[in-house]
N, C-alpha and C positions, 0 to 999 in steps of 0.2 A: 238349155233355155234359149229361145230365139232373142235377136236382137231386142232389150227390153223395153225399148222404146218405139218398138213397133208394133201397137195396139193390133190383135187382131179384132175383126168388123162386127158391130153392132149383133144383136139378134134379126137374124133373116139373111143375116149376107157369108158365105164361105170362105174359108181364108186357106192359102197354099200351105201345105202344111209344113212346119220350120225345119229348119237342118239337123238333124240328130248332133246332140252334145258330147263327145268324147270321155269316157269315163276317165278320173285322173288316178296317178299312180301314187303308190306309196301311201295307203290308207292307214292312222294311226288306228287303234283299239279302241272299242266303243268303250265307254265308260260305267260305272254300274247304273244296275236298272233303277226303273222306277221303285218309291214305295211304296207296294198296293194297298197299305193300310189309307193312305189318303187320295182322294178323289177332288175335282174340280171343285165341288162344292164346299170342301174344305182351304181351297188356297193353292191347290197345287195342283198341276196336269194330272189326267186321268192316264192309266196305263197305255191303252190307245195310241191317245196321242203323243205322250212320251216316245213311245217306241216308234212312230212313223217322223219325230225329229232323229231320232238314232238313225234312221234308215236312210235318207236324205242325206245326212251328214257324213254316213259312208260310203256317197257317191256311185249309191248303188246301180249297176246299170239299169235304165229301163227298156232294152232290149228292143229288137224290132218294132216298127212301127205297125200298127193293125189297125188302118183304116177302117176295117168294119166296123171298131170300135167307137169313133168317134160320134158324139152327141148328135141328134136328130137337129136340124135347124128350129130356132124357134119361131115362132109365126108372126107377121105381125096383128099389130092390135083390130079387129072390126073398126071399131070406134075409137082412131086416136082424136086427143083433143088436144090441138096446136097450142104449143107455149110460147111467147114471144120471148124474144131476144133484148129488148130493149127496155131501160130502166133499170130498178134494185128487186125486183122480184125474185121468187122461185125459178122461176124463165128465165132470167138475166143470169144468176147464180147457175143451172144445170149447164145453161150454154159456153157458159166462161169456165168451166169445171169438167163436167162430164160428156157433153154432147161430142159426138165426128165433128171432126175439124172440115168445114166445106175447103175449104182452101187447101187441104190433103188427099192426094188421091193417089194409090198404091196399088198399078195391078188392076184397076175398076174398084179396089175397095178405098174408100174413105176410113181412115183413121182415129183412133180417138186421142184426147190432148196426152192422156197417161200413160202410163209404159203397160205390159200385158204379159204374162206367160200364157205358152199353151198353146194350142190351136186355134182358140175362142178368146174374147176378152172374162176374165175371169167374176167379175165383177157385177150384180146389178143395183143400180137403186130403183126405190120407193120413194113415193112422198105422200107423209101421215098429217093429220091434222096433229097438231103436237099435244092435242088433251090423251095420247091415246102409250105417248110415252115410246113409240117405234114397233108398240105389239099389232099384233091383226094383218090382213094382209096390204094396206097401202093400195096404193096405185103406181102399178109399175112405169116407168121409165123407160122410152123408147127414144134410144140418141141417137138415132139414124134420121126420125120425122122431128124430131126434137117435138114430142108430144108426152103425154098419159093417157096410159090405158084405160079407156071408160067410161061412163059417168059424164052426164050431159053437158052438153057443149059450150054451156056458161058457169060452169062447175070448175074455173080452175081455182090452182092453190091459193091460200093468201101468202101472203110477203114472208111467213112468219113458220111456213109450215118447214115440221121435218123433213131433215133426210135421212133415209138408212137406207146405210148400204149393205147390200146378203153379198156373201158367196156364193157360185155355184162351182164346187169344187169337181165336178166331173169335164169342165169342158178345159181341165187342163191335165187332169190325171189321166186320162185316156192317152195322150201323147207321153208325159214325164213320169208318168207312175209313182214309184214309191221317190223321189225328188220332189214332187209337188206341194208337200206342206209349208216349207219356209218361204216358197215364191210366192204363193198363195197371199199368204199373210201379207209379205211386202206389197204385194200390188194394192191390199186392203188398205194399208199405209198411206200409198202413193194415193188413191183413189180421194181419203179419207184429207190429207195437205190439198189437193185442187179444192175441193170445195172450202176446206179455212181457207185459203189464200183467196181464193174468188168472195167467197165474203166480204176479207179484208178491205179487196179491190173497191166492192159495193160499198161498204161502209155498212156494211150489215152483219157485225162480228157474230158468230154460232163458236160450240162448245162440242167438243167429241168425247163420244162416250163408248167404252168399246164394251161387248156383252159376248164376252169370248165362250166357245164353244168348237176348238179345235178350225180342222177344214168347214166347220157352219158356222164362225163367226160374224159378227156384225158387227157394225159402227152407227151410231143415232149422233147427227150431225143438228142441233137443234140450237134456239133462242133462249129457251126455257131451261127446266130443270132434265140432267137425266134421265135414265131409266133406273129403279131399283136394281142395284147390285151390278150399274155398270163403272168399268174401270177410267177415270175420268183421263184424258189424254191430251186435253192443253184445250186454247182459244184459237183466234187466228190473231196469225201475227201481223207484223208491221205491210202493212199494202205493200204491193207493186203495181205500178202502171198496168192497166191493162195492155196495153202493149207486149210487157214482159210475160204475159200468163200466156197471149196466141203465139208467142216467139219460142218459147220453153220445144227442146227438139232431143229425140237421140241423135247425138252424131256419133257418122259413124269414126271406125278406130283410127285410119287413117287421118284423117283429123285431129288429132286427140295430141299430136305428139311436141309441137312446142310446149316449151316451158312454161308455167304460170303465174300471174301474182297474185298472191293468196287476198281473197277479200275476205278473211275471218270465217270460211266457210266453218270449218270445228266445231267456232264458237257459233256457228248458227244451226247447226247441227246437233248442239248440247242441249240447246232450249228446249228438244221434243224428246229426250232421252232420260229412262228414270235411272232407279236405283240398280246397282252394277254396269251399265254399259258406258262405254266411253267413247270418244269418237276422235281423231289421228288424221290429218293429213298429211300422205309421204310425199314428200318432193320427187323431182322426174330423178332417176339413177338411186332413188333411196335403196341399202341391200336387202329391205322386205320385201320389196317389188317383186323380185326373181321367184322367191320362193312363194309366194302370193298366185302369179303366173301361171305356178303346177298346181293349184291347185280352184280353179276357177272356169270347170267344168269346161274345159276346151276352148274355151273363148281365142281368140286371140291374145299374143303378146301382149303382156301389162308394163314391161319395164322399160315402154318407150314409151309411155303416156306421161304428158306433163303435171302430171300430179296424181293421187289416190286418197279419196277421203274416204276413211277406214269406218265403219260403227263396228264396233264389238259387244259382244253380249256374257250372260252364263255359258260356261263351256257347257253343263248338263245339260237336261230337260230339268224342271222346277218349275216353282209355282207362276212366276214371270212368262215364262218362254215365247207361250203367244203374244201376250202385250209387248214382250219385247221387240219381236217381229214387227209388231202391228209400228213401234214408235219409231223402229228403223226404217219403216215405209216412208214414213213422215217427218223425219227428219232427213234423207237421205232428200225426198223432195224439194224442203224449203231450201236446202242448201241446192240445189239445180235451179230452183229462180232465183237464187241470191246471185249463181255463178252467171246466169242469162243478163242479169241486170248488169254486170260490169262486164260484158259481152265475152265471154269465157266460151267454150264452146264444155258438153259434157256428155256423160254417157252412165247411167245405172248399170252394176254389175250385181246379181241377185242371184247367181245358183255358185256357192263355194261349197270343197269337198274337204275336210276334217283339216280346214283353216283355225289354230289355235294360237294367238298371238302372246307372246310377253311383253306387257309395259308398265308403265309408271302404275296404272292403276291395278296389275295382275293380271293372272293369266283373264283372257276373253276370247270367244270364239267368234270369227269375223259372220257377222248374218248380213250385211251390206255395204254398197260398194259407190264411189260415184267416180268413174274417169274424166281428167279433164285436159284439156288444151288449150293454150290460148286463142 
């Protein structure tokens, strides 16, 4: 996994392709499989995706890189239709949430505010009229022009329109391979906290709703009611300054290593976490650190960072698994502007290998990460 905080570039722009992750040692034993009497539809991962969390989880290498492989660029729009920046709109919201940061520029490429696997940013939104519940195709979202796709030129959203946000699971698979489901998902998290937070910011609170479907899942970020059969996944929470949402950074590790004082991150961490996951912040020298370390897909040293706040999940795959992913995106987030707000410096740590913790709450299998310093 490339540094996670380092968005790769909008659709139209290339990005250097990341450092290969070192596969980690000492793989425990997958666990038993799925069972194929029950399907999504019934409550529980389908075999599929069951099995491409088992894959992931045993750190499987994804072997040379094959640039041929990588996704065609995508185009941009004919007809983009400029959204402004300013006010509580749709346009104030994508540009506080989703849009390249003009103020970041890496290499010639501009950045986005969120963190990214892959070669690509993994991520696209839409924005629907909300009668339509997040179905049909939307109009897509170009955060490079910070526009919409289409649709004449006095045609933009109102204040009130949906967001969904798609996956596009190939512009990170082509690099991570069988790794890429659990990043995936977090970045859908991470994507899915910028827009509640930006909300918050507005004062125009929205409502997430996840409409899980493996690597094709979605998020409907709306005012109104969900989608039929989506998994409701919280409000937006208590503002921050906009100030704290353009400040929100990876830093990198070096950085990372004084000690820190805890602003409750845990406990702001809990608020987006369901049923079995828990969420742990180790202090700097805690003894999980080390063995955490081996197993966090090459990264650099973690037992010099001034703190680790833990989410854990199901050790399985079960009926959870994505939503679980999806609320560790999004808690892992709120708690990185919680840390920004009392000037912490932080870092998302999102590809671990057969990471299985014991604690108060039982065993849990670590699915994210957030390094910090002061």
């Amino acid at each position: 996994m490339p540094p996670p905080g380092r968005a790769a570039p909008p659709p139209g722009r290339a990005a250097p392709p990341p450092g290969r992750a070192a596969p980690c040692p000492d793989h425990a034993a997958p666990g038993p499989g799925p069972d194929p009497q029950r399907d999504r539809a019934g409550g529980a991962e389908e075999p599929r995706t069951a099995a491409a969390f088992r894959l992931a989880w045993s750190g499987a290498d994804p072997g040379p890189t094959d640039h041929t492989a990588r996704p065609a660029e995508a185009t941009t729009a004919a007809r983009p239709v400029p959204l402004t920046r300013d006010g509580t709109g749709t346009g104030a919201l994508l540009a506080l949430s989703l849009a390249a940061d003009p103020d970041r520029v890496v290499g010639g490429v501009r950045l986005r505010r969120v963190p990214s696997a892959g070669g690509r940013y993994p991520v696209d939104a839409r924005v629907h009229d909300r009668t339509t519940g997040g179905r049909g195709g939307g109009r897509v979202y170009d955060p490079l022009a910070h526009a919409l796709d289409g649709g004449p030129a006095d045609a933009g959203p109102d204040d009130h329109a949906d967001v969904v946000l798609h996956l596009a699971p190939e512009r990170t698979a082509w690099r991570y391979g069988p790794r890429s489901l659990p990043v995936l998902l977090l970045d859908l998290g991470h994507a899915a906290a910028a827009v509640l937070a930006a909300a918050a910011t507005l004062r125009r609170p929205r409502t997430a709703h996840l409409v899980p479907d493996g690597d094709r899942s979605r998020v409907v970020l709306t005012t109104g009611p969900g989608p039929d059969g989506g998994v409701p996944l919280g409000a937006s929470a208590d503002p921050h300054p906009a100030a704290v949402l353009r400040a929100r950074r990876s830093a990198p590790f070096a950085s990372l290593r004084p000690p820190v004082a805890d602003p409750g991150l845990d406990r702001v961490a809990r608020t987006r976490l369901g049923a079995g996951q828990h969420a742990a912040l180790l202090d700097a020298g805690h003894p999980l650190a080390a063995g955490l370390a081996r197993r966090a897909c090459g990264l650099p040293d973690l037992t010099g960072v001034g703190g680790l706040l833990v989410v854990t999940g199901d050790v399985d795959p079960g009926p959870d698994t994505v939503a679980q992913h999806v609320r560790a995106g999004l808690a892992v987030h709120d708690a990185w502007l919680t840390a920004t707000a009392a000037g912490l410096t932080a870092r998302p740590v999102g590809c671990w290998v057969e990471a299985v913790l014991h604690g108060p709450g039982g065993r849990g299998r670590v699915h994210h990460a957030l390094a910090l310093g002061g």
